[in-house]
C-alpha positions in Angstrom: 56.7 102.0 53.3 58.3 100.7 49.9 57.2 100.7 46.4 56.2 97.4 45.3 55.5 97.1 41.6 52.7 94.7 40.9 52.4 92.9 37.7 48.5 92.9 36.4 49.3 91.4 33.2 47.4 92.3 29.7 44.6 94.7 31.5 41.5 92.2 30.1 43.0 89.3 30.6 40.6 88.9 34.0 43.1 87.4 35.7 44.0 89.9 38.5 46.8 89.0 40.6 48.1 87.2 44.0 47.5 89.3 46.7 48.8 87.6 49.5 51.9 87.1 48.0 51.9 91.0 47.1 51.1 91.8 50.8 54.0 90.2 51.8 56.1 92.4 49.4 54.4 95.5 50.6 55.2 94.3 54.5 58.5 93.2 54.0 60.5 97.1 54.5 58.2 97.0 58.1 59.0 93.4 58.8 62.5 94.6 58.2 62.1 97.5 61.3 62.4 94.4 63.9 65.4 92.2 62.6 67.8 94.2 64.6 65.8 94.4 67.5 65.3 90.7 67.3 69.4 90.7 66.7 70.1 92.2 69.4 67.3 90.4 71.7 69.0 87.2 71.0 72.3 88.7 72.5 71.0 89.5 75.2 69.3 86.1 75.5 72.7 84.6 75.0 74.4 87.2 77.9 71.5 86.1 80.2 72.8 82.5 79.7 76.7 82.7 80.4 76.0 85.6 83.4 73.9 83.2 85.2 76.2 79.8 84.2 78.7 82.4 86.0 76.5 83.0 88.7 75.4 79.6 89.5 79.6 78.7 89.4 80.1 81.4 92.0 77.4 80.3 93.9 79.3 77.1 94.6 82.3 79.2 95.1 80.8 80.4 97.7 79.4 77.7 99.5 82.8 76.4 99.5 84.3 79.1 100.8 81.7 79.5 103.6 82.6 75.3 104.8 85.8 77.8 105.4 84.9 80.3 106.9 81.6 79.0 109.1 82.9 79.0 112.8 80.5 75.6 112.8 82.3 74.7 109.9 84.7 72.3 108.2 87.7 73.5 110.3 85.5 72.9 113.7 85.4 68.8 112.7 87.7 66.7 115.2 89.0 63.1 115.1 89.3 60.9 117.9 91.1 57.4 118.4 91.4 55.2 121.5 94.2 53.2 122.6 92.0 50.5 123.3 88.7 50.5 121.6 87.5 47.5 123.0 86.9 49.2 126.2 86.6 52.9 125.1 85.7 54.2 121.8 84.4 58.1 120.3 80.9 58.1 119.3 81.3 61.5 118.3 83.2 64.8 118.4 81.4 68.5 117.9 83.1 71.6 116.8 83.4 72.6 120.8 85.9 69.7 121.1 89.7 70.9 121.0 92.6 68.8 120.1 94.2 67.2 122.9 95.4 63.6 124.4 93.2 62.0 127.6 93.6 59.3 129.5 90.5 57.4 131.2 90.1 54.5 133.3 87.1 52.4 133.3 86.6 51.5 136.6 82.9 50.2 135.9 80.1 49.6 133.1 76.7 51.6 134.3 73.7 48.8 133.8 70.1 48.9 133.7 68.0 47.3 136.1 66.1 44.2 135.5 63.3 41.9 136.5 62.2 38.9 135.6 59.2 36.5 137.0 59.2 32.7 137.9 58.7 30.6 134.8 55.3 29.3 133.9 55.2 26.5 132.4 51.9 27.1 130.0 52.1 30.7 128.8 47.8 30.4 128.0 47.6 30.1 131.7 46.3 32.9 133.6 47.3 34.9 136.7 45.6 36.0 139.7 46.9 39.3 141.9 48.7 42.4 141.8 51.9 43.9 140.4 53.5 46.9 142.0 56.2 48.5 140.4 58.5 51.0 141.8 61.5 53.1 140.0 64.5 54.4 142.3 62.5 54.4 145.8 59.5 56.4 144.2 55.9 55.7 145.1 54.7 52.1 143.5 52.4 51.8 140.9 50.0 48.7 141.2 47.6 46.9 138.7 45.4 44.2 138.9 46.5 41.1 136.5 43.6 38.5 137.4 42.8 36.5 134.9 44.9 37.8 132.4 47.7 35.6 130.9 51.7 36.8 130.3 51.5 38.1 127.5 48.1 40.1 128.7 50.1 41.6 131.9 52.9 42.4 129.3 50.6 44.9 127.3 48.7 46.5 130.2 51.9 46.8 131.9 53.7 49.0 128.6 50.2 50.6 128.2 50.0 51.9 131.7 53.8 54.0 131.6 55.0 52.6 134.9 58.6 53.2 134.1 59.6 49.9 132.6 59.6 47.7 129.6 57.9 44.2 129.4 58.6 41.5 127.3 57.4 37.5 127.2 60.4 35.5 126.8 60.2 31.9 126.3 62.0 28.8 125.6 62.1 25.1 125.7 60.9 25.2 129.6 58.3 27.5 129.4 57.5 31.7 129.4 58.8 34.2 131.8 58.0 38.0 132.2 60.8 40.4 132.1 61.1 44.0 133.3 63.4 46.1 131.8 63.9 49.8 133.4 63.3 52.5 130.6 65.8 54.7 132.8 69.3 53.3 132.6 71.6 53.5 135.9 71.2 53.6 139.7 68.6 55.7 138.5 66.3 53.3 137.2 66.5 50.5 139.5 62.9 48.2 139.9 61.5 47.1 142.8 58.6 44.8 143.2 57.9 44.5 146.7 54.6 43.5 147.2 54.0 42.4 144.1 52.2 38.7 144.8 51.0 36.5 142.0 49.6 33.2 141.8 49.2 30.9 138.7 45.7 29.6 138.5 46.1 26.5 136.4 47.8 25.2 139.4 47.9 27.8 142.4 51.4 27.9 142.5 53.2 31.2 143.5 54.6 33.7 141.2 57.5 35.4 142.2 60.0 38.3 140.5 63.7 38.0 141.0 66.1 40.3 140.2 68.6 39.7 137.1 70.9 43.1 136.9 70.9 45.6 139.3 70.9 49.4 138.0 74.5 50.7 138.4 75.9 54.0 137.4 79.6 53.6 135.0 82.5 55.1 136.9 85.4 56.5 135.4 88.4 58.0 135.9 88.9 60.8 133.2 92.1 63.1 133.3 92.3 62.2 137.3 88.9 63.2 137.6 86.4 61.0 139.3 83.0 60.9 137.5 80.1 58.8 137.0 77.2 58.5 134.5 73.8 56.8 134.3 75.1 55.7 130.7 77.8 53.6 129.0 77.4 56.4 126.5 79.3 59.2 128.5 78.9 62.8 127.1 80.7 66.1 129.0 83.5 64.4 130.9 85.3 65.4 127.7 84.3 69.1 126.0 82.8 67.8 122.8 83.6 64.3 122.3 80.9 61.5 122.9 82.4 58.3 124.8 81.6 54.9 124.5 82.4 52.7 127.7 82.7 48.8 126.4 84.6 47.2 129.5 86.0 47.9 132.5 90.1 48.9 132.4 93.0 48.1 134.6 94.0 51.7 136.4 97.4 50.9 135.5 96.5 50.8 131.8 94.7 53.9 131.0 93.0 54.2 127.6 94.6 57.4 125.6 91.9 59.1 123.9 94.0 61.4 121.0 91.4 64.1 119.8 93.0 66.1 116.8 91.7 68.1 113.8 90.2 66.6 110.9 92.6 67.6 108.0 91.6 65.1 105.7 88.2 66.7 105.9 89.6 70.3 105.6 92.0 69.3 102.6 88.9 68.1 100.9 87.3 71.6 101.3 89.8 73.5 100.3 90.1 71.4 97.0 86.6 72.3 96.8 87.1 75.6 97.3 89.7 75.5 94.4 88.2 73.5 91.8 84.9 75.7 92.4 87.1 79.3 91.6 88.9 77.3 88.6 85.3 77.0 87.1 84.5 80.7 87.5 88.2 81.3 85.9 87.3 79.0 82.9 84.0 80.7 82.6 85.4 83.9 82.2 87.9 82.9 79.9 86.0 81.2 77.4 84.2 84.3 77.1 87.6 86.0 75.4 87.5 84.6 72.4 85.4 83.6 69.4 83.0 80.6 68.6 83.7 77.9 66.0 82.5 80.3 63.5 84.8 83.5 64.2 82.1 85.4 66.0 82.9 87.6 69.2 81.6 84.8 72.5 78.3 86.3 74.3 80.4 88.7 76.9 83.5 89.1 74.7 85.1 92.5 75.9 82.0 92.8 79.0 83.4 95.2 81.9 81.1 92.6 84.2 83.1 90.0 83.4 86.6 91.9 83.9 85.4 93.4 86.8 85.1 89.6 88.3 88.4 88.7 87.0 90.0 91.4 89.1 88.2 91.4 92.1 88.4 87.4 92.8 92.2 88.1 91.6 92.8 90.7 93.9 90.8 88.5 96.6 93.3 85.9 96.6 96.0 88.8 97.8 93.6 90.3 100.8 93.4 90.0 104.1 94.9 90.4 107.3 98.0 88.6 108.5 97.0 85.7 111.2 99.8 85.0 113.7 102.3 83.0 111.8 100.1 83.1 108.7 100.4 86.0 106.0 99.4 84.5 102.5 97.4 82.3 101.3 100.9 80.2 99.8 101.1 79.2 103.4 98.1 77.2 103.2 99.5 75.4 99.8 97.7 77.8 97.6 99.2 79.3 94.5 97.9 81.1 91.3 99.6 79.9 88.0 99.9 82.5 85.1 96.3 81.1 83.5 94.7 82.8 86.7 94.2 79.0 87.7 94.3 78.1 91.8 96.4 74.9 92.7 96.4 73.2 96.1 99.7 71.7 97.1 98.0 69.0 100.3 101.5 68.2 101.9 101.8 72.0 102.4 98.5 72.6 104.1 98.4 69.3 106.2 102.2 70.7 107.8 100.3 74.0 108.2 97.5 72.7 109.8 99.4 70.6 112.3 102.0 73.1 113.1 99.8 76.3 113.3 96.2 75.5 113.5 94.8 77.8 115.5 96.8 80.7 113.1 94.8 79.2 110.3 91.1 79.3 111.4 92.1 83.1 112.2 93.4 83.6 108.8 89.8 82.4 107.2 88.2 83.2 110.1 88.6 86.6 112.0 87.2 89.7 110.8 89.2 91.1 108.1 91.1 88.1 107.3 91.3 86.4 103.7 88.7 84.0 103.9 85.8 86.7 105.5 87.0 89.1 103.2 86.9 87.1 100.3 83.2 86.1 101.5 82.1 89.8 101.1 83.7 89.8 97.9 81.9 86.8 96.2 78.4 88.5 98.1 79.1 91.8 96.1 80.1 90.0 92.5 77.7 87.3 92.5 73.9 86.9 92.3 73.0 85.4 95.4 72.3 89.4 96.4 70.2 91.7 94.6 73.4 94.5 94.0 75.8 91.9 93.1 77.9 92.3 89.9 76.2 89.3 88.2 72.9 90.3 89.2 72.5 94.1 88.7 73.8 92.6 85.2 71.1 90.5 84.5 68.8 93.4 85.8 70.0 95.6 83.1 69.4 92.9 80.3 66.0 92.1 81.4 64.9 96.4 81.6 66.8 96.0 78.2 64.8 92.8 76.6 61.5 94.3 78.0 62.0 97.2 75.8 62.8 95.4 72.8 59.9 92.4 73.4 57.5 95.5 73.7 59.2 97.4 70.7 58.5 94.3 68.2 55.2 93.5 69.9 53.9 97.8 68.7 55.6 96.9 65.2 53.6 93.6 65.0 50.4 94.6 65.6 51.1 98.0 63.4 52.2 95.4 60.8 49.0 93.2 61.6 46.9 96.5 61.0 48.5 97.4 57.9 48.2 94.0 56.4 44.3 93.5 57.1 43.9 96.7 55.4 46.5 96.6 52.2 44.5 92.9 51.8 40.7 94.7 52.1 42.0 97.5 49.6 43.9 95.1 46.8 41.5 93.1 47.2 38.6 95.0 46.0 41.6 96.5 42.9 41.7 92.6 42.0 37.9 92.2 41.5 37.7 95.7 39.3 40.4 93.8 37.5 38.9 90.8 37.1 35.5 92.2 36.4 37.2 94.2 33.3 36.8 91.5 30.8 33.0 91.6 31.2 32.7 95.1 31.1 34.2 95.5 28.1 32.4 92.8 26.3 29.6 94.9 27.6 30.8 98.2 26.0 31.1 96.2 23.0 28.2 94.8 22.5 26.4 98.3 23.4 28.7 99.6 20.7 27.3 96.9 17.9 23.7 97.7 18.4 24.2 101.3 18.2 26.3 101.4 15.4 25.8 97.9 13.7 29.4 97.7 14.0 30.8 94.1 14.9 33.8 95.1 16.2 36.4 92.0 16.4 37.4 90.7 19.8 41.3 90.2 20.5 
């Protein structure tokens, strides 16, 4: 600890002095133990925040790179068009679809089977008998409607699951009931034999007719015959959904083209570009100094050149793919900033010429893009041993030490000062209490000696 003078002042004056205040000189040489901890804590702190703005930046490197790489990814995506999509369109197309022309003819629509009763003219009148129902030649299902009006039949009918949909429908001539088979198809074709209903306002007979019979769609795909229950046709084609709108002329096949999805896969590789760029500029603004000519955070870090040349060397790795051997065949290039730029017309001639020599080069084990996947897991801090990570790791052990060090110095400080204040304390009443002592000795010494001795 220091020497701190203290100033009493003339010795009887009575005045004492400020203690407080002279604590705090006393305290000031410990106070001064924790500056460079608390220096170097907010270092650290300021590490902590550009390592993990790094590490969330690679994190979205990464992700990018995976839409890459991901067998189920970007690269699987297909586009279809029709050559006549008023009678056939794609609803869809999976990553198991593969590029390819098709011809189909439409030779028929598949329909769903409908019913529909006589028309009544009062829709509050009521019914008396049964209704059977039967899907596709199964056993019938039967329930007793008497006394119950349409609209009553049309809710025990959808409450009792009998393989069809009701519905009122009326207009200017009165309310009909109409069956509508849940199963599309041949499949799903109603029958209502001995269903017998009479109206009881008048006693006139109910009867059902049918409107559309259930059909299956047939179709001609690629020469081969095939039918389906749906207009929605999935399978005839790996991987591609079909939509059948009308029927076709066989000598007027629809061409279904199915190719890749560059558009979609340029987009992800400008991802994948702009997303390294931002680790790039990361790094780099780490290499000089601030607006006030002091070293950045990680100015001079090994982390951060450690990144730098991995992701660097990344760009060069991998094995050759068929016709593919560099990433410049996939319009990539490095300028001499470290920067990635993506030339599209490049890529898109790649894509279209040598597909298949593509998904293998981001694809197959050892290629560029799996290897650069293992690189970005062992530099980032999505994983526990990552570059990034064991980084932060090292900061926090480090910022634990120093939290702890400066708490043990402030509570040794907080120890000293209650006791320096307890001990000045009771100094600063024996020097206020002076005055009155000595005005005692005084007065002792008058009546002893008679002596009026003059008070300064």
């Amino acid at each position: 600890m220091g020497t701190v003078g203290i100033n009493f002042g003339p010795i009887n004056s009575g005045q004492g002095f400020d203690v407080a205040s002279t604590v705090t000189s006393i305290l000031a040489s410990e106070q001064a133990i924790e500056d460079p901890w608390k220096t170097q804590l907010t270092g650290l702190q300021a590490q902590d925040t550009v390592f993990s703005k790094i590490g969330t930046d690679m994190s979205t490197l990464a992700i990018a790179m995976q839409n890459l790489t991901d067998f189920s990814g970007v690269l699987a995506g297909k586009q279809g068009s029709s050559s006549n999509p008023d009678a056939v369109t794609i609803s869809s197309a999976t990553n198991t679809a593969s590029a390819g022309s098709h011809t189909i003819v439409v030779n028929s629509l598949a329909q769903t089977s409908t019913q529909y009763s006589d028309q009544i003219t009062n829709s509050n009148d009521t019914l008396t008998g049964t209704i059977q129902i039967s899907i596709n030649g199964a056993s019938p299902q039967s329930i007793d409607v008497s006394g119950l009006t349409l609209s009553q039949i049309q809710t025990q009918i959808n409450g009792a699951d009998m393989g069809v949909q009701a519905s009122v429908v009326t207009d200017t001539h009165g309310s009909r009931l109409s069956l509508v088979s849940r199963t599309s198809g041949a499949a799903g074709e109603i029958s209502m034999s001995g269903s017998s209903l009479t109206d009881d306002a008048n006693g006139s007979s109910v009867n059902f007719n049918e409107s559309t019979a259930g059909a299956d769609a047939d179709l001609i795909v690629d020469g081969l015959e095939t039918t389906s229950a749906s207009n929605t046709v999935t399978g005839a084609i790996p991987g591609i959904s079909l939509q059948l709108l009308a029927k076709t002329d066989a000598s007027n096949p629809v061409q279904i083209q199915i190719i890749t999805d560059n558009n979609s896969i340029e987009s992800a590789m400008s991802s994948f570009v702009n997303a390294y760029n931002a680790v790039v500029d990361d790094i780099q603004s780490q290499e000089t100094n601030d607006s006030s000519g002091n070293p950045e955070p990680l100015f001079g870090d090994p982390t951060l050149a450690l990144i730098q040349n991995t992701l660097s060397q990344g760009l060069l790795s991998g094995a050759a793919s068929g016709s593919i051997k560099d990433m410049s065949q996939l319009g990539l290039s490095i300028d001499k900033t470290g920067h990635l730029s993506l030339d599209g017309d490049t890529l898109d001639a790649t894509l279209d010429s040598n597909f298949s020599d593509v998904q293998g080069f981001l694809q197959n084990p050892n290629s560029f893009g799996q290897n650069f996947n293992n690189i970005l897991n062992n530099l980032g801090n999505s994983s526990t041993t990552g570059a990034i990570s064991l980084a932060l790791q090292q900061n926090s052990s480090q910022e634990t030490a120093l939290n702890q060090s400066i708490s043990d110095e402030d509570a040794r400080i907080a120890n000293d000062k209650a006791n320096l204040t307890t001990e000045l304390n009771t100094a600063n009443e024996v020097l206020q209490s002076l005055p009155s002592q000595l005005n005692e000795i005084n007065e002792l010494y008058s009546a002893v000696t008679g002596y009026q001795q003059q008070q300064s």
